[in-house]
C-alpha positions as CSV (number, residue, x, y, z in Angstrom):
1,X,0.0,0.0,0.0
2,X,1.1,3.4,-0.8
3,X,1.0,6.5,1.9
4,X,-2.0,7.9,0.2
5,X,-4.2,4.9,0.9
6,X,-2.6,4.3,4.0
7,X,-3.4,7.9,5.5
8,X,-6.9,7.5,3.8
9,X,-7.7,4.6,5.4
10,X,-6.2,5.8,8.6
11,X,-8.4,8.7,8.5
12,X,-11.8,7.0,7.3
13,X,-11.2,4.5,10.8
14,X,-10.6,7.7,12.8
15,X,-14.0,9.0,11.6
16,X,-15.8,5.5,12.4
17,X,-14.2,5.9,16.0
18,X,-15.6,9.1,16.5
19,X,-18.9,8.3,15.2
20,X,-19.3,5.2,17.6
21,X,-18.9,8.7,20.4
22,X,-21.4,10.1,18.5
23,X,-23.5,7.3,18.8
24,X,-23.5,6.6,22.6
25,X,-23.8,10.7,23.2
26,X,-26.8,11.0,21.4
27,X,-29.5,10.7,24.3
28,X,-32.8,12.0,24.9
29,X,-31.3,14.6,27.1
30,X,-30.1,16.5,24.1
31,X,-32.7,15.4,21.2
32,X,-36.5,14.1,21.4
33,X,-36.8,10.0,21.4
34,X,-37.7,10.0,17.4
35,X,-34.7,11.6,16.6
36,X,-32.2,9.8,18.7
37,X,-33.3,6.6,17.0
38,X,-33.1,8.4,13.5
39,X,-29.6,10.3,14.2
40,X,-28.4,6.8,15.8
41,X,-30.1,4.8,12.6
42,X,-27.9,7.7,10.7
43,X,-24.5,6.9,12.6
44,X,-24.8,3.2,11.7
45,X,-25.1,3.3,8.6
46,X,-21.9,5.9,8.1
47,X,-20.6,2.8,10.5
48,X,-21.3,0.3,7.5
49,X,-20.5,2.8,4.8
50,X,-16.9,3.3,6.0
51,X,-16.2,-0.6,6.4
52,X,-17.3,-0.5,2.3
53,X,-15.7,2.3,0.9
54,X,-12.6,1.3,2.9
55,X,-12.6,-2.5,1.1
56,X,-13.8,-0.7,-2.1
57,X,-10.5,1.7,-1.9
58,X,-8.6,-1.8,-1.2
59,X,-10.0,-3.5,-4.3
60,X,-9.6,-0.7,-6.9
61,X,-6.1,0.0,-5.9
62,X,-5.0,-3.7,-6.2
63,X,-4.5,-4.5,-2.4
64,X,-7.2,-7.3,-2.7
65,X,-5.8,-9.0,-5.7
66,X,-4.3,-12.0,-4.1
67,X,-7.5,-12.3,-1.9
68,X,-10.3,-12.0,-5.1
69,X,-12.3,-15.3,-5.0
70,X,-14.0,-13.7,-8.1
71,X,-15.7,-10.6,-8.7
72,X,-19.6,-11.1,-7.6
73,X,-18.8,-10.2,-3.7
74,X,-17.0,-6.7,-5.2
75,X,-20.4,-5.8,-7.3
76,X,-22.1,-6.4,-3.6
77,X,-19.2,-4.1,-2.1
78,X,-19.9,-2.1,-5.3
79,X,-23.9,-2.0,-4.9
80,X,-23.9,-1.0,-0.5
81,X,-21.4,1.4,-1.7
82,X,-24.4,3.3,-4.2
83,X,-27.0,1.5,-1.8
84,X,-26.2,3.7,1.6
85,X,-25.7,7.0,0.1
86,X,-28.9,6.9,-0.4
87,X,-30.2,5.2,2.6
88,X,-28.0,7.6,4.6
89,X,-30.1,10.5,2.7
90,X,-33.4,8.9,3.3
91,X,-32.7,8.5,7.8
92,X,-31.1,12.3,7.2
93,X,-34.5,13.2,5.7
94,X,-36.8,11.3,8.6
95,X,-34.3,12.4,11.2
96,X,-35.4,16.5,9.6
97,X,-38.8,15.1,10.1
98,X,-38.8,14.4,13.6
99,X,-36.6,16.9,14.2
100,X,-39.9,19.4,13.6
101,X,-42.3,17.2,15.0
102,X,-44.8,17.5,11.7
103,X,-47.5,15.1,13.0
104,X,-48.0,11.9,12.7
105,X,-50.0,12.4,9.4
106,X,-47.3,14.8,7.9
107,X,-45.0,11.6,9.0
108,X,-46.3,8.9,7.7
109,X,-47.1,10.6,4.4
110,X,-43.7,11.7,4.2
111,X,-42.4,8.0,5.3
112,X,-44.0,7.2,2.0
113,X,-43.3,9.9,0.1
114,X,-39.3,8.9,1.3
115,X,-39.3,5.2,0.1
116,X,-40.2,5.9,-3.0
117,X,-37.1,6.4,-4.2
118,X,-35.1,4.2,-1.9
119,X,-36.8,1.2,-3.7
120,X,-36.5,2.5,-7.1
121,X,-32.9,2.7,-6.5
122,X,-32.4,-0.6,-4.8
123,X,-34.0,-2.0,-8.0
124,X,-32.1,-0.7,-10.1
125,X,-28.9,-1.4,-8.3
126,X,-30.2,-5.0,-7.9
127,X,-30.6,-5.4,-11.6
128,X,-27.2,-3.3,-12.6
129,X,-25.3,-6.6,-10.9
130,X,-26.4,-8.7,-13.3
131,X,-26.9,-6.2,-16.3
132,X,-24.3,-3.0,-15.8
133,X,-26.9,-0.3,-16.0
134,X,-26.3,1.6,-13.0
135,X,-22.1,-0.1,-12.6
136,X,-20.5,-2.9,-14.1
137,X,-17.4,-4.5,-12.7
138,X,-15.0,-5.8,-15.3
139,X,-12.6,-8.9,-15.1
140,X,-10.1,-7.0,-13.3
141,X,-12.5,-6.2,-10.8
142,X,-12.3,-2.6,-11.4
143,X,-15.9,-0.6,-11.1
144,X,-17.3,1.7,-14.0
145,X,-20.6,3.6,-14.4
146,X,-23.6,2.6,-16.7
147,X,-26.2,4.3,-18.4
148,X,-28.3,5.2,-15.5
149,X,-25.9,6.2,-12.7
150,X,-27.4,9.5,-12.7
151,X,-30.6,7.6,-10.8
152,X,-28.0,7.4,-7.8
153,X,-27.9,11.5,-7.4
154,X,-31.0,12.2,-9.2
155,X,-33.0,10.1,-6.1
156,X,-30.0,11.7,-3.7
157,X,-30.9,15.2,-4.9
158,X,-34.8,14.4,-4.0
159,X,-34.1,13.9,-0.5
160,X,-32.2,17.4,-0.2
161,X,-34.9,19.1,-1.6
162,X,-37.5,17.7,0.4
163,X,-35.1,18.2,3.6
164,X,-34.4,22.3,2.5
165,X,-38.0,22.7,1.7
166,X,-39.1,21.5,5.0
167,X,-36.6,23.3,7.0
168,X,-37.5,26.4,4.7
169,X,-41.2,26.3,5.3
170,X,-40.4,26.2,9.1
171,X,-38.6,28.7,9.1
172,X,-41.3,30.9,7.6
173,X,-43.4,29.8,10.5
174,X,-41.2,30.4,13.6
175,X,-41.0,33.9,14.8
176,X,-37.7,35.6,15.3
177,X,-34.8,35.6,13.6
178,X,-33.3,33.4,16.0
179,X,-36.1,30.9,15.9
180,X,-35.6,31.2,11.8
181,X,-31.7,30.7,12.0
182,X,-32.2,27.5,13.9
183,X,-35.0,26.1,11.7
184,X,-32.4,26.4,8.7
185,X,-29.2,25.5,10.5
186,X,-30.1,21.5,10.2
187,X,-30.0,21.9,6.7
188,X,-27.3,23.4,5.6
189,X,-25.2,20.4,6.0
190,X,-26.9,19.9,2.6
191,X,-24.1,22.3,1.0
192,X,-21.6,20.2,2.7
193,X,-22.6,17.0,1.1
194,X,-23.3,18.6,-3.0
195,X,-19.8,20.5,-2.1
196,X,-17.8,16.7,-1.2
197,X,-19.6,15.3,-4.6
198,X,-18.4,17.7,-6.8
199,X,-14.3,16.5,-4.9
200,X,-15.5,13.5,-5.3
201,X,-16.0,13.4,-8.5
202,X,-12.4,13.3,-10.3
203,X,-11.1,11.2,-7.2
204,X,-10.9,8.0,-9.4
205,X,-10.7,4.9,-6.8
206,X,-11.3,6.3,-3.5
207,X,-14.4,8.0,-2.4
208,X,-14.8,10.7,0.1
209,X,-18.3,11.0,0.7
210,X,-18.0,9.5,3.6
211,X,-16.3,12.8,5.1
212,X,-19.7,15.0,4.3
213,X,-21.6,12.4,5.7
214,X,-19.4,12.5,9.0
215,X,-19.3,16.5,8.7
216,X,-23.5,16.0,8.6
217,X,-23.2,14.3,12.2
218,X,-21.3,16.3,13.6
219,X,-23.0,19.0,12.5
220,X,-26.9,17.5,13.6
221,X,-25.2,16.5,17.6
222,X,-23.9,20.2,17.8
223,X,-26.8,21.5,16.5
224,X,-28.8,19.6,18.8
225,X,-26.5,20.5,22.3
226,X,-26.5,24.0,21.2
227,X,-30.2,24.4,20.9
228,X,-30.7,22.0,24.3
229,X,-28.2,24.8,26.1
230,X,-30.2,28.1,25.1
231,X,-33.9,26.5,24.2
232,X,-36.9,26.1,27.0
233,X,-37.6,23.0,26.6
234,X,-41.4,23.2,27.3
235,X,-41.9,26.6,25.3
236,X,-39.6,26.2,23.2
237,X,-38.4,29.7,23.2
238,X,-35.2,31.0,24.1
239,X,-33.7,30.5,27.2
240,X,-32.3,32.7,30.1
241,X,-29.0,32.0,29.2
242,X,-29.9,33.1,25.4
243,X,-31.3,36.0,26.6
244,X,-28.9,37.2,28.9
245,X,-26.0,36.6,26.0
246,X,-28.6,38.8,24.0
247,X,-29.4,41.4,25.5
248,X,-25.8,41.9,26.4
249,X,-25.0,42.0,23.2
250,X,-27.8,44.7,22.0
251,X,-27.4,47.1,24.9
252,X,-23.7,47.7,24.1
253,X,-24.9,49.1,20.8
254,X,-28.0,51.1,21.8
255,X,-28.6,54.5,21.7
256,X,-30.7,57.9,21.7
257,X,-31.4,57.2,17.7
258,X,-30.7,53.4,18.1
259,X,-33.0,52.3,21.2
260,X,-34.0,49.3,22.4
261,X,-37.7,48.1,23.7
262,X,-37.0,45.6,26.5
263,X,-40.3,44.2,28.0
264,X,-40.7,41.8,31.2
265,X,-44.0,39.9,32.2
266,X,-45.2,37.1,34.1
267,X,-48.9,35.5,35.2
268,X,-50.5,37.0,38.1
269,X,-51.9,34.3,40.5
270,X,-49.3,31.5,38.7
271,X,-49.0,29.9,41.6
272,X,-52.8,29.6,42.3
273,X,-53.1,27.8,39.0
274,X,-51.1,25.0,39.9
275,X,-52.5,24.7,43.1
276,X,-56.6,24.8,42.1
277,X,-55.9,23.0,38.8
278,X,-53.2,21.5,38.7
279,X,-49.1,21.8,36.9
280,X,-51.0,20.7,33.5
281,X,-52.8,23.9,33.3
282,X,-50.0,25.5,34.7
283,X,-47.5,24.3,31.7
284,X,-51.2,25.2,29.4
285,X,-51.2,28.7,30.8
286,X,-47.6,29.3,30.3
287,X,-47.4,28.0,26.6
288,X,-50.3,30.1,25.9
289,X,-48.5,33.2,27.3
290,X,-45.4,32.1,25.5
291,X,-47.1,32.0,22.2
292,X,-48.8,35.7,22.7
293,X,-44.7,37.0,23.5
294,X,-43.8,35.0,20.3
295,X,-46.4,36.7,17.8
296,X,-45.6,39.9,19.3
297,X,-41.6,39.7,19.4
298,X,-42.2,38.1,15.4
299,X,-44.3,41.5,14.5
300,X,-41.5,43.6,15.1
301,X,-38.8,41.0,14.6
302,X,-37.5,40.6,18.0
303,X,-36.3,38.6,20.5
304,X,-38.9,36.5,22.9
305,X,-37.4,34.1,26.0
306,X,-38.5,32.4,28.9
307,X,-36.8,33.8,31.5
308,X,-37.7,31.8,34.8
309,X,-40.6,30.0,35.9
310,X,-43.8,32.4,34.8
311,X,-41.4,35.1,33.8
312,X,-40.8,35.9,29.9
313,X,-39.2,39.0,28.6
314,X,-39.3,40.1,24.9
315,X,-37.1,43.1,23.0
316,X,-36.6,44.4,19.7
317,X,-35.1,47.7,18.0
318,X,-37.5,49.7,16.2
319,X,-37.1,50.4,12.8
320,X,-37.5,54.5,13.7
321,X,-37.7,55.8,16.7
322,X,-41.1,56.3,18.1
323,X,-42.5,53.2,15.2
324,X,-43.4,51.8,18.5
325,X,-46.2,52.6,21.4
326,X,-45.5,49.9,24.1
327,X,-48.6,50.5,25.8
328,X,-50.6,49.0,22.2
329,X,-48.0,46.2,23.1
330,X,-49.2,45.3,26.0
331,X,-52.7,45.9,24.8
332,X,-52.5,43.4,22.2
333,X,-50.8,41.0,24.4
334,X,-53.2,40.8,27.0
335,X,-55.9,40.0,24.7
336,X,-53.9,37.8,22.7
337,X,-53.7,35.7,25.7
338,X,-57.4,36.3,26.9
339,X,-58.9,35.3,23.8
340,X,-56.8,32.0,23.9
341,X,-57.3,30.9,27.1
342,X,-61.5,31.7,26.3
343,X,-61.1,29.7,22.7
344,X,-59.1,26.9,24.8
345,X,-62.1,26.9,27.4
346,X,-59.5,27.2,29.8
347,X,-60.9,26.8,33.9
348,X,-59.2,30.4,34.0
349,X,-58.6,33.7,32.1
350,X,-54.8,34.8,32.6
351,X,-54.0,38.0,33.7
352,X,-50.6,39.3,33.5
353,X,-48.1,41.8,35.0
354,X,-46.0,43.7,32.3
355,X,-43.4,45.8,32.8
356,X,-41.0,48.0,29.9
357,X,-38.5,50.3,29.4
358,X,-36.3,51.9,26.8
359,X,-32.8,51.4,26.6
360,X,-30.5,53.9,25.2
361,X,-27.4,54.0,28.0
362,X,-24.8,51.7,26.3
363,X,-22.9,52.4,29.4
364,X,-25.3,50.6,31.7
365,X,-25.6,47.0,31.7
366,X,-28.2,44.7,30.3
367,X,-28.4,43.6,34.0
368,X,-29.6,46.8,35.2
369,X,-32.3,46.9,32.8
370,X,-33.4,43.9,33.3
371,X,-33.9,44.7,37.3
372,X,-35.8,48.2,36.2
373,X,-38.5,46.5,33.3
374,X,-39.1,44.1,37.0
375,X,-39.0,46.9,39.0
376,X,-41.9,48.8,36.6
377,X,-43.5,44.4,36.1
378,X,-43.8,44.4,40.4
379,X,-45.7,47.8,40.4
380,X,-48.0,46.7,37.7
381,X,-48.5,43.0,39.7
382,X,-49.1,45.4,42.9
383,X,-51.9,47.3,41.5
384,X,-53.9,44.3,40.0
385,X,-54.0,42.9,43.4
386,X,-55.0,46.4,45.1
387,X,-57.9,46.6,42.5
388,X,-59.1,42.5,43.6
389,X,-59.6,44.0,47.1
């Protein structure tokens, strides 16, 4: 063996190490059940692509000569090595499925929709052993391609399609830009992937998709620890951490011409909800409040987190000063969350304790504002239990 296949291989068993990591680390504490399964269903097959592409390497370089009992077991090699590509792209596309939690009818249709052209390939690599359509391996046991080797990438290409369109038409949904950045983020390993092919390509004898589809993994278990460190889990907005690093960030940069609207709220009588009726309703009444903070941090292209218990605080810059009247804010809010909990037929109708303020100090920190919008939320709470008196 030359160097060049030696560091090669050497490298491709480095990456199957590191996957096996990948594969014990992936838990439930850092992704939802469905997609563990699907992320660890994605890791073994990388497992048994590597194996392949490392005895297909061996083969078409010679190393296997003295080994060859004949040539049928290399079109096998030959057919997993078209075969998981595919397969890999088809658990990529369920794991993007789970990942958004479409329903169990958006699922199953798009289980279907997804083996369609799994099978069509498999047949056609089935048949291309026997009749060279797809590959053909010649008495030297060297590969080549057929006719219809475009299937392979064609069917591959349907699967990144349906996993950007998906990811797209979330991220259309969601509400900040944040919330839009994430929905995207798990598909841009699709860039990664078309980028390897095209290296791929000239690389006669070795293959090295096998690095985009290890640079996909790591990419989905980052993805999924970063958004487990700064996401509520049961809201799904941002988390205190997030909005601490945030608002940090913005405050530095505000100004007299550059302000920013910085809003703090919580329920009023929280704690009486969970007593009368139980921490159901209480997790019902907060992910209705959450989702009134979320339209109304998405209308003005903000920033929306959960920021303890019953607490939730929600900023944005306005596009002019003045573009904003907080007060209509609140407003809109509070009967946001009053019509909800009515069209719900909730055993309560939420009231809520808002406080805001304008920050244009860059001097002072995001700390201090923080502690004034409560200051300004505690005098509001005070007054709605002077008026139940």
């Amino acid at each position: 063996m030359n160097t060049f296949i030696e560091t090669y291989l050497a490298f491709s068993l480095g990456m199957l190490f590191l996957s096996v990591y990948l594969y014990f680390q992936s838990s439930s504490d850092i992704m939802t059940k469905m997609e563990v399964r699907s992320f660890r269903a994605l890791v073994l097959a990388f497992q048994a692509y590597v194996v392949l592409v490392c005895l297909y390497t061996l083969q078409e370089h010679g190393v296997l000569d003295n080994l060859n009992p004949g040539i049928m077991y290399y079109r096998i090699i030959c057919f997993s090595t078209l075969f998981l590509p595919i397969l890999i792209s088809f658990i990529y596309y369920l794991y993007i499925v789970n990942h958004f939690d479409l329903g169990a009818v958006h699922n199953t249709r798009a289980l279907l929709v997804g083996l369609v052209p799994i099978f069509a390939v498999a047949l056609f690599l089935v048949a291309s052993i026997f009749n060279g359509i797809v590959f053909s391996v010649d008495a030297n046991g060297k590969q080549s391609s057929g006719p219809l080797y475009f299937i392979v990438h064609v069917c591959s290409l349907f699967y990144f399609l349906a996993i950007f369109r998906i990811a797209f038409s979330k991220a259309k949904k969601v509400g900040t830009n944040q919330a839009k950045r994430d929905a995207m983020a798990v598909s841009w390993p699709i860039v990664f992937i078309l980028l390897w092919l095209v290296i791929d390509h000239p690389l006669k004898g070795t293959t090295v998709i096998h690095v985009a589809v290890f640079t996909v993994l790591l990419h989905l278990f980052v993805t999924s620890q970063k958004s487990n460190i700064y996401t509520d889990t049961l809201t799904g907005l941002n988390n205190r951490r997030k909005a601490e690093i945030y608002l940090a960030n913005e405050v530095k940069n505000c100004s007299n011409s550059e302000p920013i609207y910085l809003f703090m709220g919580d329920i009023n009588g929280f704690k009486l909800i969970n007593d009368e009726h139980g921490h159901y309703e209480g997790d019902c009444a907060l992910m209705i409040f959450s989702e009134a903070v979320k339209k109304s941090a998405s209308a003005y292209d903000g920033f929306a987190a959960r920021y303890g218990g019953d607490e939730f605080v929600w900023a944005w810059r306005p596009i002019k000063n003045g573009d904003v009247d907080p007060e209509m804010v609140i407003s809109d809010i509070r009967h946001r969350v009053e019509a909800e909990c009515k069209a719900q037929q909730r055993p309560y109708v939420l009231s809520l304790a808002i406080g805001h303020i304008l920050c244009t100090d860059p001097k002072r920190t995001a700390n201090s504002y923080l502690k004034e919008a409560d200051r300004i939320m505690y005098a509001d709470k005070q007054g709605y239990y002077r008026n139940k008196r």
